[in-house]
N, CA, C and O atoms as a CHARMM CRD file, in Angstrom:
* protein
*
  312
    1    1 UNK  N      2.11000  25.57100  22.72700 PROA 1      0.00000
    2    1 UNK  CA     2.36000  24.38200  23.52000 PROA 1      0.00000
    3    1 UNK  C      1.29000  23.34700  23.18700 PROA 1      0.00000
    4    1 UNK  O      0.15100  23.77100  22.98900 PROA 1      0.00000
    5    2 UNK  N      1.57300  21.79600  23.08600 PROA 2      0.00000
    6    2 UNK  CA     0.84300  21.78600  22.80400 PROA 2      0.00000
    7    2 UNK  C      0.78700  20.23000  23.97600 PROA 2      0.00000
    8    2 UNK  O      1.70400  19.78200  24.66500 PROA 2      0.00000
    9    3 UNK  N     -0.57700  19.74300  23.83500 PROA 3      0.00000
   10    3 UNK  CA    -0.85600  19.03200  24.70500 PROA 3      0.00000
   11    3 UNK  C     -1.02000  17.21400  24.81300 PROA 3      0.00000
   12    3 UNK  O     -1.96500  16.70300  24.21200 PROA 3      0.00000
   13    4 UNK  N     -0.35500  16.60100  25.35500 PROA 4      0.00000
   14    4 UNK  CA    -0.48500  14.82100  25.02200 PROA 4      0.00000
   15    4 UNK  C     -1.94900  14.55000  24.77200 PROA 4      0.00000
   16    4 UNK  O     -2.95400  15.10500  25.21700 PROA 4      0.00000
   17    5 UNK  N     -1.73800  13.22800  23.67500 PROA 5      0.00000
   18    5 UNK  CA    -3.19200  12.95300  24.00400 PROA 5      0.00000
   19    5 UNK  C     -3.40000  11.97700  25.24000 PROA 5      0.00000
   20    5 UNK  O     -2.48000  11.24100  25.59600 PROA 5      0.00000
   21    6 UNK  N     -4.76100  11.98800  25.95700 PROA 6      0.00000
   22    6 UNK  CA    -5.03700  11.45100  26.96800 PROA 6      0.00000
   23    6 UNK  C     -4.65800   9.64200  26.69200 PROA 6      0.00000
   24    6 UNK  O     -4.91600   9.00800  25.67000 PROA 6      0.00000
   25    7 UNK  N     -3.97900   9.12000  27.96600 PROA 7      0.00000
   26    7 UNK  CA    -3.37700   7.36100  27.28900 PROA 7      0.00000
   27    7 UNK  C     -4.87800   7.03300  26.77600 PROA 7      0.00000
   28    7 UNK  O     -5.73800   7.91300  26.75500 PROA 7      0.00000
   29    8 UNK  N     -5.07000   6.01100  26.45900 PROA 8      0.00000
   30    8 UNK  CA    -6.17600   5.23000  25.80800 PROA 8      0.00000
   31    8 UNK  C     -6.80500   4.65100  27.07900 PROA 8      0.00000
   32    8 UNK  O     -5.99300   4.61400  28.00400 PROA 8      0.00000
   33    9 UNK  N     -7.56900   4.36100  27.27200 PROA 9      0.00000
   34    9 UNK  CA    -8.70100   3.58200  28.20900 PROA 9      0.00000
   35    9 UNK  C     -8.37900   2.06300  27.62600 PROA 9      0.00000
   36    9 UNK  O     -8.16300   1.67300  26.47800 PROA 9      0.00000
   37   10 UNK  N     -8.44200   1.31000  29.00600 PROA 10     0.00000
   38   10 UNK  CA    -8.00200  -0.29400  28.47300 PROA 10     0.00000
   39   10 UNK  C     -8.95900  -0.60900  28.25500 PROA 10     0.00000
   40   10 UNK  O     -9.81800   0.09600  28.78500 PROA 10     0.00000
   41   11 UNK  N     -9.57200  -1.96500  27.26900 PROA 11     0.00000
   42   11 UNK  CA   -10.49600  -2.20900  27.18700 PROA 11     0.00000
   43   11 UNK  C    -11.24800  -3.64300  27.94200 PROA 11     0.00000
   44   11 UNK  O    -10.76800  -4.77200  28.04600 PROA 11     0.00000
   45   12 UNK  N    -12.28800  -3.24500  28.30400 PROA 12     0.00000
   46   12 UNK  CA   -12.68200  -4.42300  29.96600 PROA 12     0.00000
   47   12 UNK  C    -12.43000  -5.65500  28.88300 PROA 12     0.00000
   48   12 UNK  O    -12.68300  -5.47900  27.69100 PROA 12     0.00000
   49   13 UNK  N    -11.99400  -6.71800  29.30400 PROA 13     0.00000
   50   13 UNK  CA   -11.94300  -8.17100  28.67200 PROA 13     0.00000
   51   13 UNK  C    -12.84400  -8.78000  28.10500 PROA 13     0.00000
   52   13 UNK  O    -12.60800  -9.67000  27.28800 PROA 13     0.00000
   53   14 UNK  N    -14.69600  -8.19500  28.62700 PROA 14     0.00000
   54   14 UNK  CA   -15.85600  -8.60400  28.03000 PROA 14     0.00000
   55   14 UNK  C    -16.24700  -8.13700  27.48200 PROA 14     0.00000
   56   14 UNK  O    -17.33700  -8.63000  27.19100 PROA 14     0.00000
   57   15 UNK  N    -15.99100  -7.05200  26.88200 PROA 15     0.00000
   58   15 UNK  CA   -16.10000  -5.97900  26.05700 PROA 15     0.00000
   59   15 UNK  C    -16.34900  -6.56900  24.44700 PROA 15     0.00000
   60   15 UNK  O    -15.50900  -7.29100  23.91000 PROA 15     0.00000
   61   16 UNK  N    -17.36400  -6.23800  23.90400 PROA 16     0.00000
   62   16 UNK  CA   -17.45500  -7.02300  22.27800 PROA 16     0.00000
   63   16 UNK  C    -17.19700  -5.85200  21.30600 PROA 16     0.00000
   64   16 UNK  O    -17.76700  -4.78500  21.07800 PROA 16     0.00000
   65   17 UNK  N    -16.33700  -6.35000  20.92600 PROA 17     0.00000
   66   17 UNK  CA   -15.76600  -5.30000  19.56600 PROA 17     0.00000
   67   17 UNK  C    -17.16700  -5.85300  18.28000 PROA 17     0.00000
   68   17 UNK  O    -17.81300  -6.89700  18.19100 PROA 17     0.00000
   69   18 UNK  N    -17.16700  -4.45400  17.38800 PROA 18     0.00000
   70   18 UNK  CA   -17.75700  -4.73300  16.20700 PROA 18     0.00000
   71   18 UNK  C    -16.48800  -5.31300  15.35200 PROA 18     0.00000
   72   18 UNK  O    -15.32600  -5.24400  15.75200 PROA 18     0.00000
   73   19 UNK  N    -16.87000  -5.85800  14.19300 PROA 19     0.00000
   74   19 UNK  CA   -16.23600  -5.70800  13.11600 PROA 19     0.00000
   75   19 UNK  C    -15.14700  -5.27900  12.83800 PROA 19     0.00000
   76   19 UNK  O    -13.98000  -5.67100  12.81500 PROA 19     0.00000
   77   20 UNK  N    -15.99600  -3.96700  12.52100 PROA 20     0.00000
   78   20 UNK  CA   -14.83300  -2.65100  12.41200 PROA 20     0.00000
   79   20 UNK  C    -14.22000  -2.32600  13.30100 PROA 20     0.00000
   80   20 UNK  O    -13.15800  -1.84400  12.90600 PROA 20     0.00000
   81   21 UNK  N    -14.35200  -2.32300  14.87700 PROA 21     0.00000
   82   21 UNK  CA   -13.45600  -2.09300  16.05000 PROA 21     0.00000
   83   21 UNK  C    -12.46400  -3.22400  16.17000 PROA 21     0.00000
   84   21 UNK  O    -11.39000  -2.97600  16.71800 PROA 21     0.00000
   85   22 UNK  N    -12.73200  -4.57400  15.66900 PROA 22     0.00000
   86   22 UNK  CA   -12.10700  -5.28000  15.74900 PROA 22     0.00000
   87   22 UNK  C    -10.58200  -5.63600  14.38300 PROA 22     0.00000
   88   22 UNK  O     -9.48200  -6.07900  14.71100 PROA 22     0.00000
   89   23 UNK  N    -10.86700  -5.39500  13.40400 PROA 23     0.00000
   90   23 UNK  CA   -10.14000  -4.68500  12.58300 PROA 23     0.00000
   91   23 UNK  C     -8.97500  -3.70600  12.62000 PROA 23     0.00000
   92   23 UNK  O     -7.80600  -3.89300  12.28000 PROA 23     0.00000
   93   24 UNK  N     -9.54500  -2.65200  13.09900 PROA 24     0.00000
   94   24 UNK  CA    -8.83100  -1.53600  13.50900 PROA 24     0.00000
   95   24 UNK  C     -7.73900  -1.91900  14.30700 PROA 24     0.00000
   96   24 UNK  O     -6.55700  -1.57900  14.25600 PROA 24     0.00000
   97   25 UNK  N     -8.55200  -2.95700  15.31300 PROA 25     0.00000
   98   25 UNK  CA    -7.28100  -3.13000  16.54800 PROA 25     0.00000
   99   25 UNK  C     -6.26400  -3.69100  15.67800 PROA 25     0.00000
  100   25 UNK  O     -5.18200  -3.10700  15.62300 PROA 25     0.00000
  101   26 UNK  N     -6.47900  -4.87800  14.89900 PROA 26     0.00000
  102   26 UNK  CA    -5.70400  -4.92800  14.06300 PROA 26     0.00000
  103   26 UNK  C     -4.52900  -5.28300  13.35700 PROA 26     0.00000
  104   26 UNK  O     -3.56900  -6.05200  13.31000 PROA 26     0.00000
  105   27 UNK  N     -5.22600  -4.11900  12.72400 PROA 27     0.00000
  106   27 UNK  CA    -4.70100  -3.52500  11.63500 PROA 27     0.00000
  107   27 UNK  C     -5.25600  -3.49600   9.82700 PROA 27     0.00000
  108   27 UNK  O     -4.91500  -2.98800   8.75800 PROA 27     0.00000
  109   28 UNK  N     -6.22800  -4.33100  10.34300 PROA 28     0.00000
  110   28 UNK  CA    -6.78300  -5.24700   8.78300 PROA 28     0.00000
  111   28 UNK  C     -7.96700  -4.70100   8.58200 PROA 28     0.00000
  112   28 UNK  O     -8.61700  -4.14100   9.46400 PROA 28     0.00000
  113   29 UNK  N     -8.41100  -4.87100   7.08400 PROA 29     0.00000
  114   29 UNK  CA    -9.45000  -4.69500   6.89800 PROA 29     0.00000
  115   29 UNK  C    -10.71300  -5.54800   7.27900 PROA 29     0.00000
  116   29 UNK  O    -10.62900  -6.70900   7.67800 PROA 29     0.00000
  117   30 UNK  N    -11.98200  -4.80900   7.10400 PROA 30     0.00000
  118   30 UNK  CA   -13.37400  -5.66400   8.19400 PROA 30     0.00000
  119   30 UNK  C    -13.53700  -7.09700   6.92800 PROA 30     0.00000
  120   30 UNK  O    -14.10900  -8.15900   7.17300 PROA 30     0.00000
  121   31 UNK  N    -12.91800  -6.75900   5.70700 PROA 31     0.00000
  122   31 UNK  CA   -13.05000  -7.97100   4.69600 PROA 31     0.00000
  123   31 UNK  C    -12.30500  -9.17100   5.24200 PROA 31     0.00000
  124   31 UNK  O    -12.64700 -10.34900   5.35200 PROA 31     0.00000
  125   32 UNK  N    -10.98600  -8.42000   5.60900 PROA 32     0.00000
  126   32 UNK  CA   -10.01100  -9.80800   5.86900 PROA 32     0.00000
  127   32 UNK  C    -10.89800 -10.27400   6.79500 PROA 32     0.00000
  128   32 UNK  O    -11.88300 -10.93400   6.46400 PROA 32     0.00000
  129   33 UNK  N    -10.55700  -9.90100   8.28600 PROA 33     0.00000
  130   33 UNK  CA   -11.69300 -10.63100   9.24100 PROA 33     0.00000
  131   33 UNK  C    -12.41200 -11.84200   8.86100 PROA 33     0.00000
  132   33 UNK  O    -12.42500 -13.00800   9.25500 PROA 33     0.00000
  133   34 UNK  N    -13.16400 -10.98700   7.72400 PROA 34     0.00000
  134   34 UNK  CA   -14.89200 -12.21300   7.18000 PROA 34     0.00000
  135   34 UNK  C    -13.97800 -12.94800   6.58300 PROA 34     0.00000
  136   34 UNK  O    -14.36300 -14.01500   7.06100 PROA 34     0.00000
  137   35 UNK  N    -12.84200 -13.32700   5.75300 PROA 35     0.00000
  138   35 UNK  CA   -12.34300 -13.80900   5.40900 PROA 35     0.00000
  139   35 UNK  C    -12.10000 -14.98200   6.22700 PROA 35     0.00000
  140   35 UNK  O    -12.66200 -16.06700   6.37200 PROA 35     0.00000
  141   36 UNK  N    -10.89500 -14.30800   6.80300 PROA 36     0.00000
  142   36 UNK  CA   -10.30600 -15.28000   8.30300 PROA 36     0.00000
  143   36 UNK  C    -11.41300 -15.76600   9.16000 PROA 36     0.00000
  144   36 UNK  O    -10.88100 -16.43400  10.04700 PROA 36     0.00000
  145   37 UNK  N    -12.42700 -15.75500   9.28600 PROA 37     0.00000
  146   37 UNK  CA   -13.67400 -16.30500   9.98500 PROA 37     0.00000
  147   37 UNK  C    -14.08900 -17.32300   9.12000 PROA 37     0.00000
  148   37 UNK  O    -13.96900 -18.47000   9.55200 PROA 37     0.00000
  149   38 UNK  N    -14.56400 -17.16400   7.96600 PROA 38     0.00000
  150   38 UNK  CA   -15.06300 -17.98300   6.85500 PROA 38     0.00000
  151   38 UNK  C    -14.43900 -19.30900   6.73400 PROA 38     0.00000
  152   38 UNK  O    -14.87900 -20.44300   6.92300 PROA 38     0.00000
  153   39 UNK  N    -13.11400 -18.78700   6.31200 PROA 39     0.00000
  154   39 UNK  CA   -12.20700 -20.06400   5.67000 PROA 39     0.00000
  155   39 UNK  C    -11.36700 -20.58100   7.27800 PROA 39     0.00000
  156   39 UNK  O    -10.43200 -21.38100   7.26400 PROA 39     0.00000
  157   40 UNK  N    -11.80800 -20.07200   8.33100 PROA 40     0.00000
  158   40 UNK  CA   -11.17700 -21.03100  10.00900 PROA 40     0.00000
  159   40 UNK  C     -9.71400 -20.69800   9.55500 PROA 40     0.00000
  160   40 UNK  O     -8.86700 -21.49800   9.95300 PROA 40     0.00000
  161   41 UNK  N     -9.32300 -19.76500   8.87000 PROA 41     0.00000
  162   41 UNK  CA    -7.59500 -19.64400   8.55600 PROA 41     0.00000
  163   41 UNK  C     -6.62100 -19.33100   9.91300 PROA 41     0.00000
  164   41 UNK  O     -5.52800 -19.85400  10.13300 PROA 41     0.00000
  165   42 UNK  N     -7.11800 -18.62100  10.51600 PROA 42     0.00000
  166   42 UNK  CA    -6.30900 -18.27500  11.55600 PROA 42     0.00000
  167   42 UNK  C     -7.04300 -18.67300  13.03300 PROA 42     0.00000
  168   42 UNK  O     -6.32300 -18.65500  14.03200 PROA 42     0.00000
  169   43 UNK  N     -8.21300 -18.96700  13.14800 PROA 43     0.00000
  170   43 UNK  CA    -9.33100 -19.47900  14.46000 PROA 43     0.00000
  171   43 UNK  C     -9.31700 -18.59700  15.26100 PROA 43     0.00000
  172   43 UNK  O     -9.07300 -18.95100  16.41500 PROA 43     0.00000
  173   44 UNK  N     -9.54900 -17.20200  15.02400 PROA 44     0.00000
  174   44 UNK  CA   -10.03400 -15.87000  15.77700 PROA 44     0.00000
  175   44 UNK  C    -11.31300 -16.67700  16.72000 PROA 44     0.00000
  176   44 UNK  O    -11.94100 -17.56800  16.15000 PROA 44     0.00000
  177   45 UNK  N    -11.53600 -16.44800  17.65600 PROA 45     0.00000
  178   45 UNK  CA   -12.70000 -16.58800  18.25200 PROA 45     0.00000
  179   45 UNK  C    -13.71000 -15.18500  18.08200 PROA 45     0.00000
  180   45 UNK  O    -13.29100 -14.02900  18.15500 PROA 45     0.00000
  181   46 UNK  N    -14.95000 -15.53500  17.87100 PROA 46     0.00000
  182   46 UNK  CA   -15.75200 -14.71100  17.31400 PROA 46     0.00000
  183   46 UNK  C    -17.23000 -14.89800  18.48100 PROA 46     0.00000
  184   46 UNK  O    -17.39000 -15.71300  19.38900 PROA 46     0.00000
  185   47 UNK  N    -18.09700 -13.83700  18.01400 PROA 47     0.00000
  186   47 UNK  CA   -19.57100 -14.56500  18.63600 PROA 47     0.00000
  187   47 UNK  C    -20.43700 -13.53100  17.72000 PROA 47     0.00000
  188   47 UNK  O    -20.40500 -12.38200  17.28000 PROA 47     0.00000
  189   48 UNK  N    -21.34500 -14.88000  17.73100 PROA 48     0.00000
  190   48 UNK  CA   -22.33800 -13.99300  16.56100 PROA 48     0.00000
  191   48 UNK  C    -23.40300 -13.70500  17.65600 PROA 48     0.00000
  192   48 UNK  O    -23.74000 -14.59500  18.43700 PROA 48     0.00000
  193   49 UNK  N    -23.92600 -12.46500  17.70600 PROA 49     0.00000
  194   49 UNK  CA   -24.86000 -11.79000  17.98500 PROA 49     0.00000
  195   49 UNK  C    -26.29000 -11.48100  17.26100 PROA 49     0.00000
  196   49 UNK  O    -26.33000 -10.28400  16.97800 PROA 49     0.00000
  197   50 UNK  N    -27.63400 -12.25900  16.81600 PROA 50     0.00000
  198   50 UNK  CA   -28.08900 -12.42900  16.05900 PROA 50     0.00000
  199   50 UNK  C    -27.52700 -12.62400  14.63400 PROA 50     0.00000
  200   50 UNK  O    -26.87700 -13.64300  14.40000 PROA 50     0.00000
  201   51 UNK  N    -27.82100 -11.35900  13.30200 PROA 51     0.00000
  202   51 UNK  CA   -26.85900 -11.22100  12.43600 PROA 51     0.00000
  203   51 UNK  C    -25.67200 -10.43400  12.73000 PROA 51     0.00000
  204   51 UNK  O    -24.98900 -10.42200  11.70600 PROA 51     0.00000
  205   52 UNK  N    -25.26200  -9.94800  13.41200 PROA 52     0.00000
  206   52 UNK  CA   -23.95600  -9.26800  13.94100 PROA 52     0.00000
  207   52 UNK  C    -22.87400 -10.02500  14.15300 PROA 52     0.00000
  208   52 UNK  O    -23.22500 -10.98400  14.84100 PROA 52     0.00000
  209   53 UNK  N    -21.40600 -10.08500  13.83300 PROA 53     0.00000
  210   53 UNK  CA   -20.43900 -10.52100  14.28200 PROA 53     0.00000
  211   53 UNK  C    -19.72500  -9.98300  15.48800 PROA 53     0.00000
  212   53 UNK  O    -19.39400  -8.80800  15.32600 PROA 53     0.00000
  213   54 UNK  N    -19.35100 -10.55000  16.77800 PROA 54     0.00000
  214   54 UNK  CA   -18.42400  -9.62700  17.62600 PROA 54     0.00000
  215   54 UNK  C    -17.38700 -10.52800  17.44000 PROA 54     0.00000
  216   54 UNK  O    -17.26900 -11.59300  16.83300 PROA 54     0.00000
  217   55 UNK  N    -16.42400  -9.59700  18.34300 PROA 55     0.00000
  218   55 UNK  CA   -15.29400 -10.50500  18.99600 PROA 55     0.00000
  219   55 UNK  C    -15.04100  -9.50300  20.61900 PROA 55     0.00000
  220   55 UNK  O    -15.04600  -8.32100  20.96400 PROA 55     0.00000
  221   56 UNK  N    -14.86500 -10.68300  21.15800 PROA 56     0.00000
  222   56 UNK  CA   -14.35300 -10.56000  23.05800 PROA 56     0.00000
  223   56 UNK  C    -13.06500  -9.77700  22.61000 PROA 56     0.00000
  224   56 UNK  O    -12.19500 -10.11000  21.80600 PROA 56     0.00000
  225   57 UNK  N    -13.20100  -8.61700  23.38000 PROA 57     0.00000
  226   57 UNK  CA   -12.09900  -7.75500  23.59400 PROA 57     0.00000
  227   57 UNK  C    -10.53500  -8.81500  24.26100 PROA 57     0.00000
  228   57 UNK  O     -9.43300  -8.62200  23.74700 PROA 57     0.00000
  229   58 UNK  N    -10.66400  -9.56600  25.08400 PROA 58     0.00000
  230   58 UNK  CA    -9.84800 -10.36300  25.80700 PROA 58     0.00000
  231   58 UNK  C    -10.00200 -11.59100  24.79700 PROA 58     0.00000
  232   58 UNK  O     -9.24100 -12.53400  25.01500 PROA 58     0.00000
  233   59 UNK  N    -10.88000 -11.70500  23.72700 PROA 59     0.00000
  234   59 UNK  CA   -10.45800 -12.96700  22.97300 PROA 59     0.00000
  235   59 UNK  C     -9.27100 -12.52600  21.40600 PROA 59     0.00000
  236   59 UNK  O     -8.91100 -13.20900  20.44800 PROA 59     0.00000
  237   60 UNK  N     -9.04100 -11.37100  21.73400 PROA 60     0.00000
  238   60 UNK  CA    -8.28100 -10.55700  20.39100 PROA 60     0.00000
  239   60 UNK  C     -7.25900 -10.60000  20.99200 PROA 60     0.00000
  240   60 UNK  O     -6.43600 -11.42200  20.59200 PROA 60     0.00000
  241   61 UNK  N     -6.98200  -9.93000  21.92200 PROA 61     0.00000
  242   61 UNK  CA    -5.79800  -9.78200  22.75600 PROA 61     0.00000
  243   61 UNK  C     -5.01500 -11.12600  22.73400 PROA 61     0.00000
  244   61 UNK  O     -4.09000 -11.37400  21.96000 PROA 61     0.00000
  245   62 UNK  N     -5.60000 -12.11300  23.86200 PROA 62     0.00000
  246   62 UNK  CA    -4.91000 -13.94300  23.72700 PROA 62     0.00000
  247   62 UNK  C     -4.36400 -14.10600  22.51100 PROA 62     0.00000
  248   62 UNK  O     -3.16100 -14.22700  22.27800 PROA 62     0.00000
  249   63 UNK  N     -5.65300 -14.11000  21.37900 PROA 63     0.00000
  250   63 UNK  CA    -4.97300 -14.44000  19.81100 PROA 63     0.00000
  251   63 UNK  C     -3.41500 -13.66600  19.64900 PROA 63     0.00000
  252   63 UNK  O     -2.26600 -14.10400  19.68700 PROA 63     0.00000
  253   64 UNK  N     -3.94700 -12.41800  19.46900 PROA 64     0.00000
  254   64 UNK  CA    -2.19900 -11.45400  19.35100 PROA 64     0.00000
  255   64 UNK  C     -1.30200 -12.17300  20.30000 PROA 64     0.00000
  256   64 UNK  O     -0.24500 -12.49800  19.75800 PROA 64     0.00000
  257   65 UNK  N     -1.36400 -12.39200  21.09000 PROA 65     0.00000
  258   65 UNK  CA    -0.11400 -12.98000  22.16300 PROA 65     0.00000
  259   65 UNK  C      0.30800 -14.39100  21.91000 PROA 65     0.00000
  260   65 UNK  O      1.33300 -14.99500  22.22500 PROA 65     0.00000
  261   66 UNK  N     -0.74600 -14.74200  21.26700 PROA 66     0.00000
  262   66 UNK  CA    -0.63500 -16.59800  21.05600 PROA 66     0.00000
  263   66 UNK  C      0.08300 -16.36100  19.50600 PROA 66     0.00000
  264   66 UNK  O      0.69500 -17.32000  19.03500 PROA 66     0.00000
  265   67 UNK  N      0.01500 -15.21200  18.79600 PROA 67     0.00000
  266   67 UNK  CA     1.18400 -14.93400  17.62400 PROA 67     0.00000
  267   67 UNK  C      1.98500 -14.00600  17.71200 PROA 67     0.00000
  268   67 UNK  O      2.10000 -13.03700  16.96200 PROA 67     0.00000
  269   68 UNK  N      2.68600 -14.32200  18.82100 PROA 68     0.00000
  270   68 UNK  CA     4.48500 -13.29600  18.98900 PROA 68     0.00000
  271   68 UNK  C      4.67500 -14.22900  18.49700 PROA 68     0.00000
  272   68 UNK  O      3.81900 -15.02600  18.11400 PROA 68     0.00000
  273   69 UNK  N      6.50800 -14.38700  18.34700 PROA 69     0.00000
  274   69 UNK  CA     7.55900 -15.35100  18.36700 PROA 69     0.00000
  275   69 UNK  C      8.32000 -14.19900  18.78300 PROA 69     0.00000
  276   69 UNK  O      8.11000 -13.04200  18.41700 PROA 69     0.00000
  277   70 UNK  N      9.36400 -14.65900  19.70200 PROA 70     0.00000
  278   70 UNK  CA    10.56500 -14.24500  20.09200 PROA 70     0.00000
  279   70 UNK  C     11.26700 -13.64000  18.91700 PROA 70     0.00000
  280   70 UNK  O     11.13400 -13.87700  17.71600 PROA 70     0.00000
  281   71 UNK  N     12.16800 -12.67000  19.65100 PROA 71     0.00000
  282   71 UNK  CA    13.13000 -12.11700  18.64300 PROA 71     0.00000
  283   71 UNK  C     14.11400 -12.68200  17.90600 PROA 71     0.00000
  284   71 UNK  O     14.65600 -13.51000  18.63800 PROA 71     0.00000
  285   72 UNK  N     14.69700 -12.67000  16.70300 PROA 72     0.00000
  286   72 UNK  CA    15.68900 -14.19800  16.46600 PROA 72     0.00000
  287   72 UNK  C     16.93900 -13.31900  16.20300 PROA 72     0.00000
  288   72 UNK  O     17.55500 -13.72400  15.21700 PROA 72     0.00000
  289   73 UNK  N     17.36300 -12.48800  16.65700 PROA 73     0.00000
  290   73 UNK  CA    18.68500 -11.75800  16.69500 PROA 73     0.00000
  291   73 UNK  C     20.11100 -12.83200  16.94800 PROA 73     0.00000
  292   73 UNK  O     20.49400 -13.49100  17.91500 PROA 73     0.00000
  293   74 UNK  N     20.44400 -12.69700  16.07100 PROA 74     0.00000
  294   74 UNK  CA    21.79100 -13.22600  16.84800 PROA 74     0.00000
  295   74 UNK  C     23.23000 -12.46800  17.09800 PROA 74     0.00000
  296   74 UNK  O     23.79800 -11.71500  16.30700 PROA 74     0.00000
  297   75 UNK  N     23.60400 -12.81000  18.21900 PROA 75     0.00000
  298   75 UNK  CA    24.76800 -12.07800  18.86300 PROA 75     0.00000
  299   75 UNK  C     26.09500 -12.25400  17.76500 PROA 75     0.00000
  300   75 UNK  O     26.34400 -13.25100  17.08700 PROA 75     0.00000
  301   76 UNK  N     26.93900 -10.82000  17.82200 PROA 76     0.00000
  302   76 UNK  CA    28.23600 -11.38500  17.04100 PROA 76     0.00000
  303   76 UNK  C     29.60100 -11.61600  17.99400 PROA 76     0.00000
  304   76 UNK  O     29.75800 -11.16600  19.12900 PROA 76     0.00000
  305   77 UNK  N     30.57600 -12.46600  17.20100 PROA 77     0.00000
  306   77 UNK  CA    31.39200 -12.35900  18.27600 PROA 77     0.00000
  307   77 UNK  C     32.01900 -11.02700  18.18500 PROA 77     0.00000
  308   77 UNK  O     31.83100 -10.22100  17.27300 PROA 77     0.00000
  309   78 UNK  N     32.97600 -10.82700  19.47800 PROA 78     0.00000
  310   78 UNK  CA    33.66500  -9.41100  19.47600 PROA 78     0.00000
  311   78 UNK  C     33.21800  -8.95000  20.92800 PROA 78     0.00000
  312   78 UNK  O     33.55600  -7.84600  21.35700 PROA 78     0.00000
């Protein structure tokens, strides 16, 4: 038998992802990121922490939601 894994723990909204945690969420590599930070391609909100990069757990999230688009299905007749 075997056993679920435990759901995930949400993450508090002030919460600063590294890099790499931030990535992961994702899906991309910690290069793209520096990328997408560098060249303002996509305007992730970030905070630099001395030399450290974070990002706000609740500032990753907004971004993802601020890039859905609706589903574009269309109905047939019948």
């Amino acid at each position: 038998m075997t056993t679920a894994a435990p759901p995930a723990k949400p993450i508090p909204e002030q919460h600063l992802l590294t890099e790499d945690e931030a990535a992961n969420l994702l899906r991309v590599k910690p290069n793209t990121l520096a990328t997408w930070r560098m060249s303002g391609r996509y305007n992730l909100p970030f905070v630099r922490v001395g030399r450290a990069i974070r990002y706000r757990a609740a500032d990753v999230t907004a971004w993802v939601d601020s890039r859905c688009s609706p589903g574009t299905t269309k109905k047939t007749a019948g």
